[in-house]
Every structure is written in C-alpha cells, then in structure tokens.
PyMOL CGO cylinders between C-alpha atoms (Angstrom):
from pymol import cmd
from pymol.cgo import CYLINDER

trace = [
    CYLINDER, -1.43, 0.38, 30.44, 1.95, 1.85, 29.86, 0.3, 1, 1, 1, 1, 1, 1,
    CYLINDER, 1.95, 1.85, 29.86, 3.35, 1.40, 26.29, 0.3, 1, 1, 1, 1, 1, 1,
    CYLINDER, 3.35, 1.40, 26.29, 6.45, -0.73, 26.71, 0.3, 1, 1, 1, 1, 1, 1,
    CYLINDER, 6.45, -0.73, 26.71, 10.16, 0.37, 25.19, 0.3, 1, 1, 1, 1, 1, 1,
    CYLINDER, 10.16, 0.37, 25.19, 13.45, -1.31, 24.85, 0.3, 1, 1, 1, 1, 1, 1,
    CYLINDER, 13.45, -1.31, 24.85, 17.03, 0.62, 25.08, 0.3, 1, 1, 1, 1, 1, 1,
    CYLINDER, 17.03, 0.62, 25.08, 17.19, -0.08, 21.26, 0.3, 1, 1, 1, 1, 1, 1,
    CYLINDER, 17.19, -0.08, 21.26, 14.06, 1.64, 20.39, 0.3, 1, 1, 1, 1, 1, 1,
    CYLINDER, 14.06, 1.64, 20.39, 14.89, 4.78, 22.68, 0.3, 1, 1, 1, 1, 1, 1,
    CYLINDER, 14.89, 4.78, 22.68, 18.46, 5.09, 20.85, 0.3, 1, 1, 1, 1, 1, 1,
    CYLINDER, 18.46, 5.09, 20.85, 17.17, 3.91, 17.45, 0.3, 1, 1, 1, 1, 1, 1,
    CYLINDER, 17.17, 3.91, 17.45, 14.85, 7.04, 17.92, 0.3, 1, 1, 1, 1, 1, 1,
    CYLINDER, 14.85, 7.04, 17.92, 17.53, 9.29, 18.70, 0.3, 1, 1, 1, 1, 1, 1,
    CYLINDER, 17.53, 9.29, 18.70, 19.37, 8.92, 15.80, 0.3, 1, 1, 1, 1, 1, 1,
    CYLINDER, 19.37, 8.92, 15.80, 18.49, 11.26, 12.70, 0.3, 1, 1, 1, 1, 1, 1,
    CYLINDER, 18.49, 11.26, 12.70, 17.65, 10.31, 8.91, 0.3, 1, 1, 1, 1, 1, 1,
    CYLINDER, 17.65, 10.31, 8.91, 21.11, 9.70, 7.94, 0.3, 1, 1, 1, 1, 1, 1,
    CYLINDER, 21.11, 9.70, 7.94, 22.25, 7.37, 10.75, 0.3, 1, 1, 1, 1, 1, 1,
    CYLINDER, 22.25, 7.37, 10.75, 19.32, 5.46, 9.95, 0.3, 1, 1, 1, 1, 1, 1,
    CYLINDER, 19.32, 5.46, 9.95, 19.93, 5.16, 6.38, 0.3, 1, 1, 1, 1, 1, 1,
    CYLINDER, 19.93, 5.16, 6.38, 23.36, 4.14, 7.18, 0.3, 1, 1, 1, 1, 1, 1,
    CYLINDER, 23.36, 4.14, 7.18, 22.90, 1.64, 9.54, 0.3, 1, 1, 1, 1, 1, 1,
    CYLINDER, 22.90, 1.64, 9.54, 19.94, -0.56, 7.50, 0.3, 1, 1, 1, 1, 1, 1,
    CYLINDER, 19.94, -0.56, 7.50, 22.08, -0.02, 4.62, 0.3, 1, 1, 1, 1, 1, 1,
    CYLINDER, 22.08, -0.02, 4.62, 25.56, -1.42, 6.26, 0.3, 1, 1, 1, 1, 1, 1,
    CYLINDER, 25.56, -1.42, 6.26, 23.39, -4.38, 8.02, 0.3, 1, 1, 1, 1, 1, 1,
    CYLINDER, 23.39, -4.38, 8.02, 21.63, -4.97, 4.78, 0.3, 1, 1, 1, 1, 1, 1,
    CYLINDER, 21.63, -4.97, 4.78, 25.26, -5.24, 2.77, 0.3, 1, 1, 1, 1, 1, 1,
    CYLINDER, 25.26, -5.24, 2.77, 26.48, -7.66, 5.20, 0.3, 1, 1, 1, 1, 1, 1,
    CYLINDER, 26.48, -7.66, 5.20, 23.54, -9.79, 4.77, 0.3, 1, 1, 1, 1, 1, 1,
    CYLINDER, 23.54, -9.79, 4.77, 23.99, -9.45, 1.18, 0.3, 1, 1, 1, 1, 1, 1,
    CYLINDER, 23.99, -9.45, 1.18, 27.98, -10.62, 1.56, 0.3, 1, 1, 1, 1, 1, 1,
    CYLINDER, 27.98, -10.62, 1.56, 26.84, -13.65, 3.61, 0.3, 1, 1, 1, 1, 1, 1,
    CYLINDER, 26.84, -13.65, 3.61, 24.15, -14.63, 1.55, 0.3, 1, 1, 1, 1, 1, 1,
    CYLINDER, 24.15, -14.63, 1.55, 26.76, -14.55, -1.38, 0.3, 1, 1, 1, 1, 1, 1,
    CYLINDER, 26.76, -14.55, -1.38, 29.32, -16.44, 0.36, 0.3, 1, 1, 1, 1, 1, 1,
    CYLINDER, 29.32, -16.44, 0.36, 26.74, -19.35, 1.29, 0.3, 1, 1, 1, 1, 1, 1,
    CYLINDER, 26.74, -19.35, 1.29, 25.90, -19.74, -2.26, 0.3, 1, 1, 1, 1, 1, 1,
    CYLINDER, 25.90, -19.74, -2.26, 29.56, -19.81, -3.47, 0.3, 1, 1, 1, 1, 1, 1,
    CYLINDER, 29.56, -19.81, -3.47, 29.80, -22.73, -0.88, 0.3, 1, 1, 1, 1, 1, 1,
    CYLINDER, 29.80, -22.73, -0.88, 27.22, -24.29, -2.18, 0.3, 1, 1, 1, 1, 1, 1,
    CYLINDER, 27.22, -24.29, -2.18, 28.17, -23.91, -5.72, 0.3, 1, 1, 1, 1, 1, 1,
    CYLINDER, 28.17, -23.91, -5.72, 31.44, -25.44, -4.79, 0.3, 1, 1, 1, 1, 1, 1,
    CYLINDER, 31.44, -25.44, -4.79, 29.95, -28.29, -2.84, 0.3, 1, 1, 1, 1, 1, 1,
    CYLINDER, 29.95, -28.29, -2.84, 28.04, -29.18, -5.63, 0.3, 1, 1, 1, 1, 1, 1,
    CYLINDER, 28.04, -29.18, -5.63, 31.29, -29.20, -8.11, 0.3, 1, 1, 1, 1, 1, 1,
    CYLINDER, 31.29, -29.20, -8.11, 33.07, -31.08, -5.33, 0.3, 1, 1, 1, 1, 1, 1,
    CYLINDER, 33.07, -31.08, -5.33, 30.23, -33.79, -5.81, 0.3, 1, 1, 1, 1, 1, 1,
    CYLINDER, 30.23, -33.79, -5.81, 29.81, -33.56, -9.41, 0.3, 1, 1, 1, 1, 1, 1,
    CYLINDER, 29.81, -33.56, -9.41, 34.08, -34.01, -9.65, 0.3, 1, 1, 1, 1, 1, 1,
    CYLINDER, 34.08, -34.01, -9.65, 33.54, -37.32, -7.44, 0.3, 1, 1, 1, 1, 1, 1,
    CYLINDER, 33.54, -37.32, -7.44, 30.55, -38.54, -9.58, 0.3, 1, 1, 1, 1, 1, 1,
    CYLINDER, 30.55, -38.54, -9.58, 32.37, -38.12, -12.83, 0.3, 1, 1, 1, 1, 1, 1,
    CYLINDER, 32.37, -38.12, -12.83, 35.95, -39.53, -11.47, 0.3, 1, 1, 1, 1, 1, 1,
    CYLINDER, 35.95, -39.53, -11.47, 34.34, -42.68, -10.81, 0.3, 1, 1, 1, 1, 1, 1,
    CYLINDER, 34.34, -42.68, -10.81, 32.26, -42.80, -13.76, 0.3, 1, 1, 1, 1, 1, 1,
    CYLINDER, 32.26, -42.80, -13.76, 35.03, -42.57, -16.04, 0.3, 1, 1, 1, 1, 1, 1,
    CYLINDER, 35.03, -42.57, -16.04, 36.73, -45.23, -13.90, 0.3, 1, 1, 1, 1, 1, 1,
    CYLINDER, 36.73, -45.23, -13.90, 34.29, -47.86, -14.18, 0.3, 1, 1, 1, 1, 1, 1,
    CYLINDER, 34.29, -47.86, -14.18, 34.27, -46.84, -17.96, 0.3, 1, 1, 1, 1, 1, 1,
    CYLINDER, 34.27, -46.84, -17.96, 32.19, -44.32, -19.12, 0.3, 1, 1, 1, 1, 1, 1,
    CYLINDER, 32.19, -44.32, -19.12, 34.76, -41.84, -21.28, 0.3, 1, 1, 1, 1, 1, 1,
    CYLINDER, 34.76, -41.84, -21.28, 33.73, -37.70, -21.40, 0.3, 1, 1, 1, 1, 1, 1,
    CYLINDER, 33.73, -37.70, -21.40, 33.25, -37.46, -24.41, 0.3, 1, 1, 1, 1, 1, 1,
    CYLINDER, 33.25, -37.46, -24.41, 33.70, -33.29, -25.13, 0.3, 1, 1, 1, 1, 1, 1,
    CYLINDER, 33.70, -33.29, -25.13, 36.57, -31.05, -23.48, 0.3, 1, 1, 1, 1, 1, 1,
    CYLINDER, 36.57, -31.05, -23.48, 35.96, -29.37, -20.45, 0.3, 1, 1, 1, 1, 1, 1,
    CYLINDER, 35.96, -29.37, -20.45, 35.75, -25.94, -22.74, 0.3, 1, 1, 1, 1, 1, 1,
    CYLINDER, 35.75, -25.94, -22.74, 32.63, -27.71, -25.29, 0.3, 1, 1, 1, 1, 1, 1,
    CYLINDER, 32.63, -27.71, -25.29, 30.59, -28.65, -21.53, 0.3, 1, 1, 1, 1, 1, 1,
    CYLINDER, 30.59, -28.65, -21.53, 31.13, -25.05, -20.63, 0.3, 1, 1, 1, 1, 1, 1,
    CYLINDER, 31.13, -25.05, -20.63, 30.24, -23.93, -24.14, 0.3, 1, 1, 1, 1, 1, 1,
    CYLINDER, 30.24, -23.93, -24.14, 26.73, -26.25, -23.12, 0.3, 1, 1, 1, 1, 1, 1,
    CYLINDER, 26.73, -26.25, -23.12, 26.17, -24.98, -19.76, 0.3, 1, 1, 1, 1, 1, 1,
    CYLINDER, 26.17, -24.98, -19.76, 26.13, -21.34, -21.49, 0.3, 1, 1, 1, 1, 1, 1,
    CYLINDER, 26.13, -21.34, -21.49, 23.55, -22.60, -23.86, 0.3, 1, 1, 1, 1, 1, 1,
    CYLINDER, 23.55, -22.60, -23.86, 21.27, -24.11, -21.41, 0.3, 1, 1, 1, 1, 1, 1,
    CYLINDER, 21.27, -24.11, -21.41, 21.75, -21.03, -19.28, 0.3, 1, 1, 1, 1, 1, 1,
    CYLINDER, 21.75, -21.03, -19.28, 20.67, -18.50, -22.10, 0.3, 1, 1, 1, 1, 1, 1,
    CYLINDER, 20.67, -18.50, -22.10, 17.92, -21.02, -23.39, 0.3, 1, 1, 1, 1, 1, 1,
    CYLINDER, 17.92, -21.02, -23.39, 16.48, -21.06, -19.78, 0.3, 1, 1, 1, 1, 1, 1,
    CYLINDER, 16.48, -21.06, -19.78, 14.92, -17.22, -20.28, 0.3, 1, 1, 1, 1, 1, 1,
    CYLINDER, 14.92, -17.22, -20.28, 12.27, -15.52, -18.57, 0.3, 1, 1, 1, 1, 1, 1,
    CYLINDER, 12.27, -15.52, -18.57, 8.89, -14.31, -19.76, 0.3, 1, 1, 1, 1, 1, 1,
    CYLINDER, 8.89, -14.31, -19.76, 10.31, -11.28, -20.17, 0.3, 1, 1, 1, 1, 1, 1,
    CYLINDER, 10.31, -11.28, -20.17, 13.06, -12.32, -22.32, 0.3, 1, 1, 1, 1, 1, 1,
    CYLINDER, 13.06, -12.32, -22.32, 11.11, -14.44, -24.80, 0.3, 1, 1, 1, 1, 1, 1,
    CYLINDER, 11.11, -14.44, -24.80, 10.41, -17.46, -22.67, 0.3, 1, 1, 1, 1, 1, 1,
    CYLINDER, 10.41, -17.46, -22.67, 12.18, -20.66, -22.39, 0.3, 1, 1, 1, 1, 1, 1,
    CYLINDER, 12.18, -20.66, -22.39, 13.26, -22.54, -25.42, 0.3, 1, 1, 1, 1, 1, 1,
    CYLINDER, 13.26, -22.54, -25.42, 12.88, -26.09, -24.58, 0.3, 1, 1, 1, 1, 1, 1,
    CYLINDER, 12.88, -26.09, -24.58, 13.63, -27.36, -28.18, 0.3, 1, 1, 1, 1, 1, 1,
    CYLINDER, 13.63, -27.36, -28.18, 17.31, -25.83, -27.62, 0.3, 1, 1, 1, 1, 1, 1,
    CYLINDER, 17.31, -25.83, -27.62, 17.53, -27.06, -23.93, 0.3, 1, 1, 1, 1, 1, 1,
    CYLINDER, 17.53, -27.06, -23.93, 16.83, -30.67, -26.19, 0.3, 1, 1, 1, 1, 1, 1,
    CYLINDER, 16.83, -30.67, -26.19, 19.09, -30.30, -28.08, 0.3, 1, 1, 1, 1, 1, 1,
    CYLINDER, 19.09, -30.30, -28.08, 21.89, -30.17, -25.38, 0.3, 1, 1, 1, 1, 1, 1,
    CYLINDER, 21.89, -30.17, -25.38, 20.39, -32.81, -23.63, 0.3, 1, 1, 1, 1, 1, 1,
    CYLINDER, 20.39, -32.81, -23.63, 20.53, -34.90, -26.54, 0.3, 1, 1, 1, 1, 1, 1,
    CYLINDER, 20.53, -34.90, -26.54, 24.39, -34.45, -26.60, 0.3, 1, 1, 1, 1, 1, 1,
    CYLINDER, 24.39, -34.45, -26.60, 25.02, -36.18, -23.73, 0.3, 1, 1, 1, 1, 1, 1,
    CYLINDER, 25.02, -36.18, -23.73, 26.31, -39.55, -24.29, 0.3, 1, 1, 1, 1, 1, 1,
    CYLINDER, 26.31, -39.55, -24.29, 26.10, -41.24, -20.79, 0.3, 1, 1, 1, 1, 1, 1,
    CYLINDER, 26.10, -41.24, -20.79, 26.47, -40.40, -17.27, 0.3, 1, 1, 1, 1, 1, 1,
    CYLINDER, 26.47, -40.40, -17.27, 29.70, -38.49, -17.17, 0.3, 1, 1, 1, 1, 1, 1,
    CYLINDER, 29.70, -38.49, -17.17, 28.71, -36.48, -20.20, 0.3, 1, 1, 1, 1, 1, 1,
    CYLINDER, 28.71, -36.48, -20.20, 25.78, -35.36, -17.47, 0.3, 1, 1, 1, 1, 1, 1,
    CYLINDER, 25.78, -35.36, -17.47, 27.58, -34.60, -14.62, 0.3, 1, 1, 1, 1, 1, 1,
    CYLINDER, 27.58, -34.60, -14.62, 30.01, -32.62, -16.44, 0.3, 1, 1, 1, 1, 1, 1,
    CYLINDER, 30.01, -32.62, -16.44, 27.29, -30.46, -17.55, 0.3, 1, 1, 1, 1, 1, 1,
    CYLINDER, 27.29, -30.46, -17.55, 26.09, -30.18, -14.12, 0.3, 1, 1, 1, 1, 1, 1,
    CYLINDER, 26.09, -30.18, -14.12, 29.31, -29.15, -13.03, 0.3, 1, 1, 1, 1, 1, 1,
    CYLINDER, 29.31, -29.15, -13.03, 29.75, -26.74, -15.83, 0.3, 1, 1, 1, 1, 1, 1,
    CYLINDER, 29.75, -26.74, -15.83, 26.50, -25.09, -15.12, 0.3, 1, 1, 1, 1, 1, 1,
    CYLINDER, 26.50, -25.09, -15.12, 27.15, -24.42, -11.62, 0.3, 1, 1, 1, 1, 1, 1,
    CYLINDER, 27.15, -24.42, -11.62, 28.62, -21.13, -12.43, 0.3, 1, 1, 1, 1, 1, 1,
    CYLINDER, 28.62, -21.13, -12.43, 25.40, -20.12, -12.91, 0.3, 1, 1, 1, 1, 1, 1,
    CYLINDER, 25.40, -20.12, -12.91, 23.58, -21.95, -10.11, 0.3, 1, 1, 1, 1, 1, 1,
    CYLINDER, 23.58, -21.95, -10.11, 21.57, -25.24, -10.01, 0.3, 1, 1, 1, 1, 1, 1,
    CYLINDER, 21.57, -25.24, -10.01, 20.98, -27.02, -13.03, 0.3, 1, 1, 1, 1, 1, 1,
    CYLINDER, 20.98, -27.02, -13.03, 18.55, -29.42, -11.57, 0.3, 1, 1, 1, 1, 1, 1,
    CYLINDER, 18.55, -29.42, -11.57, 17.02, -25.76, -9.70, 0.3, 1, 1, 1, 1, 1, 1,
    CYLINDER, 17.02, -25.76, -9.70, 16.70, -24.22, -13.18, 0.3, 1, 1, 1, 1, 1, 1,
    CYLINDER, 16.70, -24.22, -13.18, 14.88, -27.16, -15.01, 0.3, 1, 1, 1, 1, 1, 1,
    CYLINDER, 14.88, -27.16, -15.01, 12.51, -27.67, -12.04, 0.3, 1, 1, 1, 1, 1, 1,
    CYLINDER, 12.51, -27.67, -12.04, 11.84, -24.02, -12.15, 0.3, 1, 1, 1, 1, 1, 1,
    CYLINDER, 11.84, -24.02, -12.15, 11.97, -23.11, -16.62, 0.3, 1, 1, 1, 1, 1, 1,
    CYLINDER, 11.97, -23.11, -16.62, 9.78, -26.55, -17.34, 0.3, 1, 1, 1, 1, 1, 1,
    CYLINDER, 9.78, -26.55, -17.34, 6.49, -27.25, -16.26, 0.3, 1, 1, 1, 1, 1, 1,
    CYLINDER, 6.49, -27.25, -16.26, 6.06, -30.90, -14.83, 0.3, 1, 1, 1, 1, 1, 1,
    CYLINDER, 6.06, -30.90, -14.83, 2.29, -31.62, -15.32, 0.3, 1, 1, 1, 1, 1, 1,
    CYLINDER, 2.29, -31.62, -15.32, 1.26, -28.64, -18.31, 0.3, 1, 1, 1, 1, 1, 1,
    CYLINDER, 1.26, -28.64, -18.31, -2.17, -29.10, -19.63, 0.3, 1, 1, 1, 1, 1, 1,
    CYLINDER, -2.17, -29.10, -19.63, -1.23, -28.21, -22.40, 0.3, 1, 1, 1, 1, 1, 1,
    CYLINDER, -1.23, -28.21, -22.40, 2.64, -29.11, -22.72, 0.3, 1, 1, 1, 1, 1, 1,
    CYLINDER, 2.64, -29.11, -22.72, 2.32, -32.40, -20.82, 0.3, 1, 1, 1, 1, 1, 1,
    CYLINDER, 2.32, -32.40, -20.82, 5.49, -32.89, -18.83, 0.3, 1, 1, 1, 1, 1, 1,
    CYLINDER, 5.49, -32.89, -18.83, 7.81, -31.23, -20.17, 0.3, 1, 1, 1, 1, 1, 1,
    CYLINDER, 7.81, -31.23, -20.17, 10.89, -31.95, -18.06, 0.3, 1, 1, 1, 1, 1, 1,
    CYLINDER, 10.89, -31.95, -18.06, 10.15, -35.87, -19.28, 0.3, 1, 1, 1, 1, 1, 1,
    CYLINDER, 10.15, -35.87, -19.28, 10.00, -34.37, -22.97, 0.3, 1, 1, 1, 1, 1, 1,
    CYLINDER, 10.00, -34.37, -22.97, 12.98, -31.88, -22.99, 0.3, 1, 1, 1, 1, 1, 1,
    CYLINDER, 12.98, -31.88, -22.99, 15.10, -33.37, -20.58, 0.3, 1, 1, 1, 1, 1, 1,
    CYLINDER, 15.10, -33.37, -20.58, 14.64, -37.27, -19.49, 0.3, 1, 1, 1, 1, 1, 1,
    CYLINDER, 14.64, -37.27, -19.49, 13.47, -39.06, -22.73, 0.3, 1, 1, 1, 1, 1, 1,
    CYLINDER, 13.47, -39.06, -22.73, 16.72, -37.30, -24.80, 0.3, 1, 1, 1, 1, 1, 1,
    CYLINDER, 16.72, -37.30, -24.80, 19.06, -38.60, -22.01, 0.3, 1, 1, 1, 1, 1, 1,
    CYLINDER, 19.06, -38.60, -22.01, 17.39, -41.88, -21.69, 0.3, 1, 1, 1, 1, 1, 1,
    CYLINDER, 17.39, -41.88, -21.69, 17.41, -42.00, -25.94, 0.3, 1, 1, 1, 1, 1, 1,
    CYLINDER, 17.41, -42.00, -25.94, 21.50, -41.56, -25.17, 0.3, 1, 1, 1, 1, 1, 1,
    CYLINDER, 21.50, -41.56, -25.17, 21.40, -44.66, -22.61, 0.3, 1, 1, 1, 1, 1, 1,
    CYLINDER, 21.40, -44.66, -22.61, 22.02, -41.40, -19.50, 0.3, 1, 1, 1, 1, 1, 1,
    CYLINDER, 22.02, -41.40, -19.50, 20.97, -43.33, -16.49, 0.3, 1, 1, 1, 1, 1, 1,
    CYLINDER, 20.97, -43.33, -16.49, 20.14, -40.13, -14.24, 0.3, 1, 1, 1, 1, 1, 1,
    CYLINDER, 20.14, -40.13, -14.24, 16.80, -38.54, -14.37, 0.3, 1, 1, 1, 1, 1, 1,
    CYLINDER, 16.80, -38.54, -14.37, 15.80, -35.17, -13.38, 0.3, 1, 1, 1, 1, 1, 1,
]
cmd.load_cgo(trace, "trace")
C-alpha cells in the first residue's frame, strides 16, 4: 500500500532547518499573543463583575471599608503568601490574616477585584489550599471561609 502525502508535508519537507525554526516559532508567538489576550479579557470580565457586585453592595449598605490602594496592598499579600513548593510553600496563617480583614461582602469583592491583576483569586485558593488534607483538614474552610464568616462575609469559596 502506497504511503499517503499531503501538499503540506511535500513543501514542509522542502524547506531547510531555518525555515522550520521560523515558522513553529512565528505560529507558536501568535498562539502565545492570543492566549494572552483571552486572559486579559477574562481578567477584565471578571473586574467588570466584581465592579457590579460591589456597586450594589455598597448601595444596599455595606460601606468599603479600606481605599482602593490598602485592597491592592491585600491582593499583593495574598499573591506572595500563595507560593510554591519551591518558594517555601504556602502560608495559610498570612492568607488568614487577610481574610480576616474583610469586613463584609464588598470588603470581598474588592479584594477579588484587586487580585485580578494577578489572575483568579477563587483559581489560586482552589489550587494553594487543600480541601480534604488528612492531615490539614480543609483548609480552604480554615484559612479562608470560617475568618470571613467570623466577619459576618456572606460569600464562601
């Protein structure tokens, strides 16, 4: 049986080294550009919703209680205590602390709109913090839900 070949193959084989090289590495850019540009539109629907969340928060009454440049000043926290193994681990007893700061539901989604210059908030907490550790327990109910709940923070994670 004859081995079967498309145009693409037959000119993909004429090419040399170089051409090759240049072509995987211009396709794989452009992949890299679009991937970028759908998570920038996602980062920005997902301050679009936080904005909504917190404008009608604070108008049925629930005051922010920091300026925008203190939730910012959070966000970074939570972002540098959310480290890798290879960076010393998470700190969940500083990712607490922040937590406990919040003093109701606009307090939250401020954060979460703060954080999103560094991606998903809810992403990173589901990812840094163990749900069911053996020997931890869950720890996204220990460093995250009970200290909002303590603060009267209706959303869970």
């Amino acid at each position: 049986m004859a081995k079967r070949q498309t145009i693409l193959t037959k000119e993909w084989d004429k090419k040399d080294i170089v051409e090759k090289v240049a072509t995987v590495g211009i396709y794989g850019f452009g992949g890299f550009i679009l991937y970028k540009g759908y998570l920038s539109i996602k980062v920005l629907l997902a301050k679009t919703k936080a904005e909504a969340e917190i404008k009608e928060l604070v108008n049925s009454g629930q005051p922010l209680s920091y300026s925008n440049y203190q939730y910012d000043i959070y966000a970074d926290g939570l972002y540098q205590n959310f480290g890798y193994w290879y960076e010393g681990g998470t700190d969940e007893e500083g990712i607490k602390a922040i937590f406990m700061k919040m003093n109701n539901d606009a307090d939250l989604f401020k954060l979460i709109q703060a954080y999103a210059k560094h991606g998903s908030l809810a992403g990173e907490i589901y990812t840094s913090l163990d749900r069911d550790d053996f020997w931890n327990g869950n720890e996204i109910e220990k460093y995250v839900n009970a200290p909002l709940r303590m603060n009267g923070v209706k959303y869970q994670f």
